[in-house]
C-alpha angles and dihedrals in degrees: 000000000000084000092061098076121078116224118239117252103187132082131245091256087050105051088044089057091055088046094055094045090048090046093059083058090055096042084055096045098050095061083077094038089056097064084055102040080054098045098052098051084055084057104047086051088228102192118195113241 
């Protein structure tokens, strides 16, 4: 089982640039997420309490 898991090969700064250029992506796409994340929880009639 131990076999079964790849050893990372990049470093930490590495790993952190590839994160900041992903997270630019999901901050644009989230601007069209957000009408229908909205607009199910209209639909569901959350109340608060």
């Amino acid at each position: 089982m131990k076999d079964d898991v790849l050893r990372v090969t990049r470093t930490k700064e590495e790993a952190k640039e590839i994160y900041n250029k992903l997270s630019k992506f999901y901050d644009y796409f989230t601007i069209f997420e957000r009408r229908y994340s909205e607009r199910t929880l209209d639909l569901l009639s959350i109340k608060r309490g």
